[in-house]
PDB file of N, H, CA, C and O in Angstrom:
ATOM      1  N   UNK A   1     -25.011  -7.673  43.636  1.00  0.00           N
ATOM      2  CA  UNK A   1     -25.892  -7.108  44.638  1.00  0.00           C
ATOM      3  C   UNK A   1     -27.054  -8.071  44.887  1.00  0.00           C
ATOM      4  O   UNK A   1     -27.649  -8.645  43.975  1.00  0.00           O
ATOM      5  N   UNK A   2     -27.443  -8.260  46.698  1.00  0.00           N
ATOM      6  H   UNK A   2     -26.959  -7.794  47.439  1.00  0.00           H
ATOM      7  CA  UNK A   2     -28.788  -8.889  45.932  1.00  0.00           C
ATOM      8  C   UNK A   2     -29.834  -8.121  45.879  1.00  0.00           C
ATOM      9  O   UNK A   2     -29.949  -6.910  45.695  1.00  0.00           O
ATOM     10  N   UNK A   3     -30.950  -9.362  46.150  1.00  0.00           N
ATOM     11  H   UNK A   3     -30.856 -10.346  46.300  1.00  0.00           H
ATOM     12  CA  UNK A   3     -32.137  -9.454  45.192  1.00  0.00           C
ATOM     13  C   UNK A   3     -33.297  -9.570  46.539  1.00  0.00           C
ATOM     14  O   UNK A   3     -33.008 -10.077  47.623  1.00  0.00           O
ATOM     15  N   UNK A   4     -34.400  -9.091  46.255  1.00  0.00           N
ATOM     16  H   UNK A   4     -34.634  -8.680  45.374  1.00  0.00           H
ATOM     17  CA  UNK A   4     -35.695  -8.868  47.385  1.00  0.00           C
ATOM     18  C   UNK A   4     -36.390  -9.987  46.124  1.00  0.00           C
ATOM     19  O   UNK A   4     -36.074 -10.298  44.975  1.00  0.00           O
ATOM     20  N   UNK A   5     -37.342 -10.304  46.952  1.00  0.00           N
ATOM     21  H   UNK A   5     -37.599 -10.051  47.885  1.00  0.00           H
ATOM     22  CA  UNK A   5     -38.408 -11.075  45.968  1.00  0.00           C
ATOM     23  C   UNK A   5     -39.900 -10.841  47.023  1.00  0.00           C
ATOM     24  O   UNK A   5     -40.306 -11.575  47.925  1.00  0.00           O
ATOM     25  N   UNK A   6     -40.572  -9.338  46.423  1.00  0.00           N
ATOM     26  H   UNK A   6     -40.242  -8.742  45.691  1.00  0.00           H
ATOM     27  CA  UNK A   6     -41.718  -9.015  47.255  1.00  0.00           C
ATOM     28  C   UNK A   6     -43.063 -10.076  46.547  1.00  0.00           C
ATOM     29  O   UNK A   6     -43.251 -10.861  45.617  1.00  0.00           O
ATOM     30  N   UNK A   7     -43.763  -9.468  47.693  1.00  0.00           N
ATOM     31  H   UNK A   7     -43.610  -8.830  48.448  1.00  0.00           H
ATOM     32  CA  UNK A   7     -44.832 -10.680  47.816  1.00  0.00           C
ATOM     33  C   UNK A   7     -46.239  -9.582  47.982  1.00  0.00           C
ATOM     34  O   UNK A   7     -46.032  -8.731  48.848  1.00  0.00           O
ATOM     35  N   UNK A   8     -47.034  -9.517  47.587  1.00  0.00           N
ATOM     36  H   UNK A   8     -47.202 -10.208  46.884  1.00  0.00           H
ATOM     37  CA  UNK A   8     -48.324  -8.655  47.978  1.00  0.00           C
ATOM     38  C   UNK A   8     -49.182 -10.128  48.655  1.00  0.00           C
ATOM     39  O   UNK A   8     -49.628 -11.104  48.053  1.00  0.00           O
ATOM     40  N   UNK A   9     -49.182  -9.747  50.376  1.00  0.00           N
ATOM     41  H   UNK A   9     -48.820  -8.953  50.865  1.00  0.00           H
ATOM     42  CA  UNK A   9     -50.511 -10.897  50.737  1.00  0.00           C
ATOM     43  C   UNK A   9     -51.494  -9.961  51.124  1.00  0.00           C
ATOM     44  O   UNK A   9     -52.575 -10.471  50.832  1.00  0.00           O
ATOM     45  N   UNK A  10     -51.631  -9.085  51.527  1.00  0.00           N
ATOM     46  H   UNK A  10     -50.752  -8.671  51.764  1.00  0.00           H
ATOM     47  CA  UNK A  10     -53.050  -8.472  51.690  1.00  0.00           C
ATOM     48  C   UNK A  10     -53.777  -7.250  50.816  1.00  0.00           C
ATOM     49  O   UNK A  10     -53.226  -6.446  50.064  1.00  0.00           O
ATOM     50  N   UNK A  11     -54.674  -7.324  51.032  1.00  0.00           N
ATOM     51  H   UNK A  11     -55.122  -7.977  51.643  1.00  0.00           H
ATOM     52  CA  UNK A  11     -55.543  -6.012  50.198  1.00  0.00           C
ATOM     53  C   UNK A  11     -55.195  -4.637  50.305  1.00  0.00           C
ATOM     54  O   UNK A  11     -54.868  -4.143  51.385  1.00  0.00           O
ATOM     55  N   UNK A  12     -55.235  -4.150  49.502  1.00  0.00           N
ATOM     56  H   UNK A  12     -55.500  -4.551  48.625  1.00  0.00           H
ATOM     57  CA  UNK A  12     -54.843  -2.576  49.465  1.00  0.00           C
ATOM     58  C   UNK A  12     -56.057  -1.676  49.662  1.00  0.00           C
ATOM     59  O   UNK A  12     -55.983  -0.473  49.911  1.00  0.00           O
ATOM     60  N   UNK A  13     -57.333  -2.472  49.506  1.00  0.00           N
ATOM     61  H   UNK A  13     -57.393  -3.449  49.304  1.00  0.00           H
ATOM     62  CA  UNK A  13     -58.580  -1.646  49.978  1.00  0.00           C
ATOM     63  C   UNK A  13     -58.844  -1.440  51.798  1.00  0.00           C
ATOM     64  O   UNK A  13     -58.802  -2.141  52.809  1.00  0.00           O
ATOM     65  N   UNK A  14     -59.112  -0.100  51.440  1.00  0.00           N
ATOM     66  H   UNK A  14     -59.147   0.470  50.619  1.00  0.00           H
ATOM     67  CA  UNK A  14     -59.322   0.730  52.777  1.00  0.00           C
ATOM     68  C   UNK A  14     -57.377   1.386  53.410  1.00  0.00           C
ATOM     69  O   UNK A  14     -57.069   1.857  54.505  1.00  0.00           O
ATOM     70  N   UNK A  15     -56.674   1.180  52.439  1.00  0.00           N
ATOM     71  H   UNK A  15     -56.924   0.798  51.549  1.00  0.00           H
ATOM     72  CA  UNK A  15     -55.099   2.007  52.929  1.00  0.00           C
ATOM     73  C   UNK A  15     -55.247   2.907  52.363  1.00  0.00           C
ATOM     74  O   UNK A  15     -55.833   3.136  51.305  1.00  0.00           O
ATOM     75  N   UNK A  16     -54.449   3.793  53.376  1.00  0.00           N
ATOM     76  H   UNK A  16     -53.973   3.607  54.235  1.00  0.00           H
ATOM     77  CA  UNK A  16     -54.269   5.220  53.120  1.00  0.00           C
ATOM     78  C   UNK A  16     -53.803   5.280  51.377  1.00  0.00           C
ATOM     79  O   UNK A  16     -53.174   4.394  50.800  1.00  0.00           O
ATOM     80  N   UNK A  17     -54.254   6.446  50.819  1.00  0.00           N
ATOM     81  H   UNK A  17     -54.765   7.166  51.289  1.00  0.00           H
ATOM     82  CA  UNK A  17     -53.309   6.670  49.295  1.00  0.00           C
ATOM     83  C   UNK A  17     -52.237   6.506  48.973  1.00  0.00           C
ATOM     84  O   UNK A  17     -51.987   6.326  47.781  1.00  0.00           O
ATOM     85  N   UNK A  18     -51.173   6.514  49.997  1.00  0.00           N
ATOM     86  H   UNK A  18     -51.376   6.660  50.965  1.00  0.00           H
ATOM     87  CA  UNK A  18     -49.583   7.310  50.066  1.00  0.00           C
ATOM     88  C   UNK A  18     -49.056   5.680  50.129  1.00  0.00           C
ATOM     89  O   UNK A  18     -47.942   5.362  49.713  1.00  0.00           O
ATOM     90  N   UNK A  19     -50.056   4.666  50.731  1.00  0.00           N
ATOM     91  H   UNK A  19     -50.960   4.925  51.070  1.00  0.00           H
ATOM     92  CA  UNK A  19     -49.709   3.260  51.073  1.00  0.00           C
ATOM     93  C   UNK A  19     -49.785   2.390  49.391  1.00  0.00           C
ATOM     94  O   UNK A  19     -48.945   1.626  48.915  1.00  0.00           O
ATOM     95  N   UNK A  20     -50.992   2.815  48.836  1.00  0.00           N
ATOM     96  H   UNK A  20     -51.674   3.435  49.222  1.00  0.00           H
ATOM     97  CA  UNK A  20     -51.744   2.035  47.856  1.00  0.00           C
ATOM     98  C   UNK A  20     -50.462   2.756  46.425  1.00  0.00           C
ATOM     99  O   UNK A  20     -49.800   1.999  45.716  1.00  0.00           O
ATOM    100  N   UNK A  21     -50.423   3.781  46.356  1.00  0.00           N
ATOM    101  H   UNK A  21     -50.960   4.396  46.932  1.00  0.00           H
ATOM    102  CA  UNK A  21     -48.605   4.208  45.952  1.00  0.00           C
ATOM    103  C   UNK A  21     -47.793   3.247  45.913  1.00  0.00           C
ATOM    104  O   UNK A  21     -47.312   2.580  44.997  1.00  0.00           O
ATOM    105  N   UNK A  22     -47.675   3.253  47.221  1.00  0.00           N
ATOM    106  H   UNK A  22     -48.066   3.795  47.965  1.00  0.00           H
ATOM    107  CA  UNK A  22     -45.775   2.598  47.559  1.00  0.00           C
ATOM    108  C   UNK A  22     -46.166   1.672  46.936  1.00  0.00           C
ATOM    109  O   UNK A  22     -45.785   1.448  45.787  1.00  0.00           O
ATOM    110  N   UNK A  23     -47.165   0.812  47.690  1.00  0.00           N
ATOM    111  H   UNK A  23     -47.474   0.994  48.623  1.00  0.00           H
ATOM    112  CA  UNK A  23     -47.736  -0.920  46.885  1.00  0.00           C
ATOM    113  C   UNK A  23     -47.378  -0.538  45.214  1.00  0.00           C
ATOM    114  O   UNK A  23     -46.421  -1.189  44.795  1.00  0.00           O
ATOM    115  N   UNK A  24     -47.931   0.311  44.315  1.00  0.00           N
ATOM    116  H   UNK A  24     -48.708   0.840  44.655  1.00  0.00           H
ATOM    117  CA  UNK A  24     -48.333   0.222  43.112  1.00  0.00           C
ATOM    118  C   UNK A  24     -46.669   0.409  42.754  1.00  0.00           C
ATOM    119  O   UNK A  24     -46.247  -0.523  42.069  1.00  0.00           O
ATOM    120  N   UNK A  25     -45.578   1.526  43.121  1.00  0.00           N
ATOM    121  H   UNK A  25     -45.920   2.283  43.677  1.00  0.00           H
ATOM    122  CA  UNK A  25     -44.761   1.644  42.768  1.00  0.00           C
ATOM    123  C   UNK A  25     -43.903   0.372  43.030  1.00  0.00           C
ATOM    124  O   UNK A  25     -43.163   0.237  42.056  1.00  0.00           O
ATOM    125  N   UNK A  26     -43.746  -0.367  43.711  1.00  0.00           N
ATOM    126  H   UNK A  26     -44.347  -0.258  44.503  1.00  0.00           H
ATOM    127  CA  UNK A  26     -42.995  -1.497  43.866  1.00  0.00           C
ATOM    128  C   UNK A  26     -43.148  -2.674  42.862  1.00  0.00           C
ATOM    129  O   UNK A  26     -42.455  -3.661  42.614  1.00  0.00           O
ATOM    130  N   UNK A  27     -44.317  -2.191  42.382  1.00  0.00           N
ATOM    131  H   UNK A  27     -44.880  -1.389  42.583  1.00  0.00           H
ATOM    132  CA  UNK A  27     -44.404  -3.164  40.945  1.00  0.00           C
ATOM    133  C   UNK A  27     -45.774  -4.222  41.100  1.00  0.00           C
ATOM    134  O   UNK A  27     -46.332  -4.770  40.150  1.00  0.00           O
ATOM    135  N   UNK A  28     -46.110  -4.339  42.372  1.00  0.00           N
ATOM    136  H   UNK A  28     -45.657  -3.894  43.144  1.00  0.00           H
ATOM    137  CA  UNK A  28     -47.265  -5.081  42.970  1.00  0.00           C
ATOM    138  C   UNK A  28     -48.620  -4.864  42.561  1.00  0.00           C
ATOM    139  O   UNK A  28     -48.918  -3.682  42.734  1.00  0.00           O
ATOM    140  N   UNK A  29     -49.842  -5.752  41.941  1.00  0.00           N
ATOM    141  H   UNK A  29     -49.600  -6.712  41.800  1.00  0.00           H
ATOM    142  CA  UNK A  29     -51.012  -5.229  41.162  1.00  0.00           C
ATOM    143  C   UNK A  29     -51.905  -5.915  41.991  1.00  0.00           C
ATOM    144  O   UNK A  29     -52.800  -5.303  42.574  1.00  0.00           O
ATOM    145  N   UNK A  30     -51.757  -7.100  42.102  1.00  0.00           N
ATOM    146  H   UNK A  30     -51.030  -7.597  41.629  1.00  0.00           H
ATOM    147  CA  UNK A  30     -52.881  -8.122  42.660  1.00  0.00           C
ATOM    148  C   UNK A  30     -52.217  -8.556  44.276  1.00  0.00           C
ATOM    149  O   UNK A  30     -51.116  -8.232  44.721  1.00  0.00           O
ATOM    150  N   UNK A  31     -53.145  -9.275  44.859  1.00  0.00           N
ATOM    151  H   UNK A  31     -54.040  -9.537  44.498  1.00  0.00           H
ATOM    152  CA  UNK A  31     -52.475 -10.349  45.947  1.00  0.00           C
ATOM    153  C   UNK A  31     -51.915 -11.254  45.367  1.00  0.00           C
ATOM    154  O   UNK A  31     -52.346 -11.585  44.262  1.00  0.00           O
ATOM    155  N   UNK A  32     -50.813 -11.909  45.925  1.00  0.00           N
ATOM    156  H   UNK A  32     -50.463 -11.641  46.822  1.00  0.00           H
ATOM    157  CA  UNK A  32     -49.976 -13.013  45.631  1.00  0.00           C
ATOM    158  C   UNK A  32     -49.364 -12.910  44.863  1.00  0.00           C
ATOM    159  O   UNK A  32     -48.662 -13.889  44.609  1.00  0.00           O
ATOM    160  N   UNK A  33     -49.199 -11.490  43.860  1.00  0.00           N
ATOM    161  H   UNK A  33     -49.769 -10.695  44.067  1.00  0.00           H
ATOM    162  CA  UNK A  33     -48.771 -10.717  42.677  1.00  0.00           C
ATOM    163  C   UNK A  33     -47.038 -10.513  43.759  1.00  0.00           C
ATOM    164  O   UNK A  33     -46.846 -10.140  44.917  1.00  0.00           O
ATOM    165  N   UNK A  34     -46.148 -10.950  42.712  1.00  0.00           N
ATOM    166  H   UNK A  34     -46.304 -11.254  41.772  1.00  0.00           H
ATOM    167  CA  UNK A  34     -44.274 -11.090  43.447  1.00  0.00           C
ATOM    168  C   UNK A  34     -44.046 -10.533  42.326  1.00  0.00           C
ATOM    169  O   UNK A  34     -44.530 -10.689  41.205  1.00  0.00           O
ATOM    170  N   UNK A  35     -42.866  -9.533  42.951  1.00  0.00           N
ATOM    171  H   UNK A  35     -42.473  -9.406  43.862  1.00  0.00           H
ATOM    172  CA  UNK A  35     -41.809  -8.853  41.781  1.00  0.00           C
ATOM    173  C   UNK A  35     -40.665  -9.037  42.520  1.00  0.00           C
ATOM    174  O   UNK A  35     -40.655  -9.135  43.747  1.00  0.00           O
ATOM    175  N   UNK A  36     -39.522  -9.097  41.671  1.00  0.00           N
ATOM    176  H   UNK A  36     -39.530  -9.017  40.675  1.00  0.00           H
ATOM    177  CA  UNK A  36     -38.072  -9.143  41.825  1.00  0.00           C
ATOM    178  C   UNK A  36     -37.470  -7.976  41.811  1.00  0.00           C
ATOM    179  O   UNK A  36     -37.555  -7.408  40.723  1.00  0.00           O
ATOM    180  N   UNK A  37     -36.757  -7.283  42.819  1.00  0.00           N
ATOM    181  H   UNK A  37     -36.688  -7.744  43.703  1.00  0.00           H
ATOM    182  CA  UNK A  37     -36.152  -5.984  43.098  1.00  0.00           C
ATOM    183  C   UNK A  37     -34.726  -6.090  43.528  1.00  0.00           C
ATOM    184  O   UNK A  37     -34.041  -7.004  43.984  1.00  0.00           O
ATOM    185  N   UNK A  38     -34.501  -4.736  43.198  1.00  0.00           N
ATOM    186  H   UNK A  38     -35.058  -3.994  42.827  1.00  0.00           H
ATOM    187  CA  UNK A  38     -32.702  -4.887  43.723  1.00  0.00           C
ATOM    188  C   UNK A  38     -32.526  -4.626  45.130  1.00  0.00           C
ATOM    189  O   UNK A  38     -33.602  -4.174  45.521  1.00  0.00           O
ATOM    190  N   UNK A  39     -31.660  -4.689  46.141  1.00  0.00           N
ATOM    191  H   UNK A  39     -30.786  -5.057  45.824  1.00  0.00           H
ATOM    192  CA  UNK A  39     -31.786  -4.690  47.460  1.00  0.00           C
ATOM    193  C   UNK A  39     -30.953  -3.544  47.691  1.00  0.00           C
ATOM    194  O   UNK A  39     -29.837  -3.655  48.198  1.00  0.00           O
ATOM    195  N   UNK A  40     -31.533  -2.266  47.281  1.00  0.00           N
ATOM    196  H   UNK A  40     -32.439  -2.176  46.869  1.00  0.00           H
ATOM    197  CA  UNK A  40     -31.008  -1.096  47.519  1.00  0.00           C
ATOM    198  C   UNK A  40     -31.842  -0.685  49.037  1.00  0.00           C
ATOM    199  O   UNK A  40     -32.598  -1.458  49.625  1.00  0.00           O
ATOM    200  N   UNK A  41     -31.488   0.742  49.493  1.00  0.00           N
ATOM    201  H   UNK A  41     -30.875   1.370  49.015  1.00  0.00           H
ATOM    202  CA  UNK A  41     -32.291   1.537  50.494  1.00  0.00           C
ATOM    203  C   UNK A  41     -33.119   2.149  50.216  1.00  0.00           C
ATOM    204  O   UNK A  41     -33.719   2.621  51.182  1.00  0.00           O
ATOM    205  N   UNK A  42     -33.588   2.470  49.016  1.00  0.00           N
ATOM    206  H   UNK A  42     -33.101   2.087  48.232  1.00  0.00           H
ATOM    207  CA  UNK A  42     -34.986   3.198  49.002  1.00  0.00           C
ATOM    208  C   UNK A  42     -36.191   2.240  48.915  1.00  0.00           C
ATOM    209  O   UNK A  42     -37.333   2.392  49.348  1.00  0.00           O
ATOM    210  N   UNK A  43     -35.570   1.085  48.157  1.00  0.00           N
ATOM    211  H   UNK A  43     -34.642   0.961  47.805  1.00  0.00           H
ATOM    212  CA  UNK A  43     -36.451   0.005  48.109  1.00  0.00           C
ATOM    213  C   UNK A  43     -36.718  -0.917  49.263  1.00  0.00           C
ATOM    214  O   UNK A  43     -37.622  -1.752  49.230  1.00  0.00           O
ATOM    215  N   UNK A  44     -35.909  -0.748  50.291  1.00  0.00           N
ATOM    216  H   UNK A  44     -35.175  -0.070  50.318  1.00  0.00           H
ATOM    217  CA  UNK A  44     -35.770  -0.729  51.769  1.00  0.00           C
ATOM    218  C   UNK A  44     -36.901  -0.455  52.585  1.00  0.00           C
ATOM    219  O   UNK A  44     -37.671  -1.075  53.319  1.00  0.00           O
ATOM    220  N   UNK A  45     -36.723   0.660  52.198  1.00  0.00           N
ATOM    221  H   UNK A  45     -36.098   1.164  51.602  1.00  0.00           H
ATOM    222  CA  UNK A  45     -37.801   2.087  52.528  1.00  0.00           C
ATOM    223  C   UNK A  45     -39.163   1.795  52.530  1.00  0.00           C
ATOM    224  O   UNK A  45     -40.088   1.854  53.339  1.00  0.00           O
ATOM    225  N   UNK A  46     -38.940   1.344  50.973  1.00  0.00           N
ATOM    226  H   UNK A  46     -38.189   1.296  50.315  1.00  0.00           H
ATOM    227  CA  UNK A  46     -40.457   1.522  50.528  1.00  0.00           C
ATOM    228  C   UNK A  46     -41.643   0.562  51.366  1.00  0.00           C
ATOM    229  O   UNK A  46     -42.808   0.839  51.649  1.00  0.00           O
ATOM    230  N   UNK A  47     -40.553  -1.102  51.721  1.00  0.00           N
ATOM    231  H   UNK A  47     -39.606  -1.327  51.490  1.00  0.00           H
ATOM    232  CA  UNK A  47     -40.630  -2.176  51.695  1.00  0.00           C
ATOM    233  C   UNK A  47     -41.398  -2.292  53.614  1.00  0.00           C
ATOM    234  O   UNK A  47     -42.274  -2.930  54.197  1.00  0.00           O
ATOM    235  N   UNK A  48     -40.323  -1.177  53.949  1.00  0.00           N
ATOM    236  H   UNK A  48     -39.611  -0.659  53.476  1.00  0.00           H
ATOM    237  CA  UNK A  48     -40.826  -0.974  55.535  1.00  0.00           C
ATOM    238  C   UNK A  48     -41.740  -0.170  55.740  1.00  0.00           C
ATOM    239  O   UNK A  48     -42.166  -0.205  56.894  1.00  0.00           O
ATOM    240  N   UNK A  49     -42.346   0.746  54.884  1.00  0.00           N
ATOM    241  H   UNK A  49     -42.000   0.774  53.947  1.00  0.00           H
ATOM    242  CA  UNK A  49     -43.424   1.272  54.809  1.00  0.00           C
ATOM    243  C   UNK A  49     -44.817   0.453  54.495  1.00  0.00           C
ATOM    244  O   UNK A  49     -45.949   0.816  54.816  1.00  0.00           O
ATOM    245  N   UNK A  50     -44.540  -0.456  53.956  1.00  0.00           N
ATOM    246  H   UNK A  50     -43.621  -0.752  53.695  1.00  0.00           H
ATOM    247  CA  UNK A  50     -46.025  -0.936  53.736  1.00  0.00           C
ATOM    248  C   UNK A  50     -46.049  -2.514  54.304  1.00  0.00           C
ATOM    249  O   UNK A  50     -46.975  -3.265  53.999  1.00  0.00           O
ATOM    250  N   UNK A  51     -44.897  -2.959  55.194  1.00  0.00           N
ATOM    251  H   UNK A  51     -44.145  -2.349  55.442  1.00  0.00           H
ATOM    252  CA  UNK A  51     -43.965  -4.200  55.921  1.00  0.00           C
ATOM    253  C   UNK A  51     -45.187  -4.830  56.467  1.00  0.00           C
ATOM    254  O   UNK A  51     -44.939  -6.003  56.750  1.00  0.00           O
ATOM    255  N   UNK A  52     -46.586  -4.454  56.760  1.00  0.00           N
ATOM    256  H   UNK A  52     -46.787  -3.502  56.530  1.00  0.00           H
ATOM    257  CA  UNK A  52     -48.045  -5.082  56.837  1.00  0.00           C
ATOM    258  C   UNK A  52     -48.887  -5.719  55.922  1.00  0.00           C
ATOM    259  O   UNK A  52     -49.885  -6.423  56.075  1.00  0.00           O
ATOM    260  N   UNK A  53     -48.324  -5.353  55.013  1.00  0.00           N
ATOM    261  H   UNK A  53     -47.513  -4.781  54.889  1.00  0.00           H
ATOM    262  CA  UNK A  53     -49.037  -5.903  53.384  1.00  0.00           C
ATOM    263  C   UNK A  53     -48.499  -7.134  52.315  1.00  0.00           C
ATOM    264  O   UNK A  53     -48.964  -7.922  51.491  1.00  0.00           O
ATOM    265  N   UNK A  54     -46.665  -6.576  53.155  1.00  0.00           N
ATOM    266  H   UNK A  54     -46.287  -5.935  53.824  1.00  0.00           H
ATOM    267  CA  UNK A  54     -46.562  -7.844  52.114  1.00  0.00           C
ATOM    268  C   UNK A  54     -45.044  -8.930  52.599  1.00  0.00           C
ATOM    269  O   UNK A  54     -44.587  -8.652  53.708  1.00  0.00           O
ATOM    270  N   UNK A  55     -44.474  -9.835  51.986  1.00  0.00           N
ATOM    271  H   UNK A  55     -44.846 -10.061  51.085  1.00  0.00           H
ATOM    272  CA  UNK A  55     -43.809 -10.628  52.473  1.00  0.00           C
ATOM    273  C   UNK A  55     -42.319 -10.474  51.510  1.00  0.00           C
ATOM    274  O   UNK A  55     -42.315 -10.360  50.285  1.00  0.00           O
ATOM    275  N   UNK A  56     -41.186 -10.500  52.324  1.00  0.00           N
ATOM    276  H   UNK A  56     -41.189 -10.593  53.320  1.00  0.00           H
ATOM    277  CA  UNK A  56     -40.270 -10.088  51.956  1.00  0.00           C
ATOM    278  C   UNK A  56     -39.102 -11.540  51.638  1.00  0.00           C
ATOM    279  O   UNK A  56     -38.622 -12.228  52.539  1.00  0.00           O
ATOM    280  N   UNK A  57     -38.949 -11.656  50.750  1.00  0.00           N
ATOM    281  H   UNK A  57     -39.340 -11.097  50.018  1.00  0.00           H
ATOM    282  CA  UNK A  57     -37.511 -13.083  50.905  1.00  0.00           C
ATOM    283  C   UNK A  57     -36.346 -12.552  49.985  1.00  0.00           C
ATOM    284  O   UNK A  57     -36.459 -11.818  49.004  1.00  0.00           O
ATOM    285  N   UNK A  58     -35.317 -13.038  50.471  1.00  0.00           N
ATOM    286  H   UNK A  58     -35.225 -13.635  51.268  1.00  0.00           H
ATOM    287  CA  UNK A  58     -33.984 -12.532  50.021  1.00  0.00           C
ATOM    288  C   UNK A  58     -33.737 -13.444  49.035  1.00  0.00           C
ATOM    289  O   UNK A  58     -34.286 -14.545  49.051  1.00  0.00           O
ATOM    290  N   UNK A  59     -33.032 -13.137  48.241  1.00  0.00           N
ATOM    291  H   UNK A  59     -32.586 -12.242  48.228  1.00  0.00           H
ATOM    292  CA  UNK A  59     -32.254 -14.316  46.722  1.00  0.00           C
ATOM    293  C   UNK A  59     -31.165 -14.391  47.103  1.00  0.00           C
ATOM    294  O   UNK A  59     -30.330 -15.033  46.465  1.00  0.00           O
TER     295      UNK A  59
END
């Protein structure tokens, strides 16, 4: 299966709660802070929900 490799580039100060969530649940802490994910649909989901914040590359 692949692989997402998220990216946090912007700030999570001043986003809604439900946003600063998704960010935290995806594994993301800091800016420039990358986690490695599986390329399922919820993680899809999550990824197009907050698709302003951060940068997405495929493995």
């Amino acid at each position: 299966m692949a692989k997402l490799k998220i990216t946090l580039t912007k700030s999570t100060i001043g986003q809604k709660p439900s946003k600063v969530a998704t960010v935290r649940s995806l594994g993301l802490k800091k800016i420039s802070s990358s986690v490695v994910q599986e390329d399922t649909p919820a993680i899809r989901g999550m990824v197009a929900a907050v698709a302003h914040m951060v940068k997405v590359e495929e493995i």
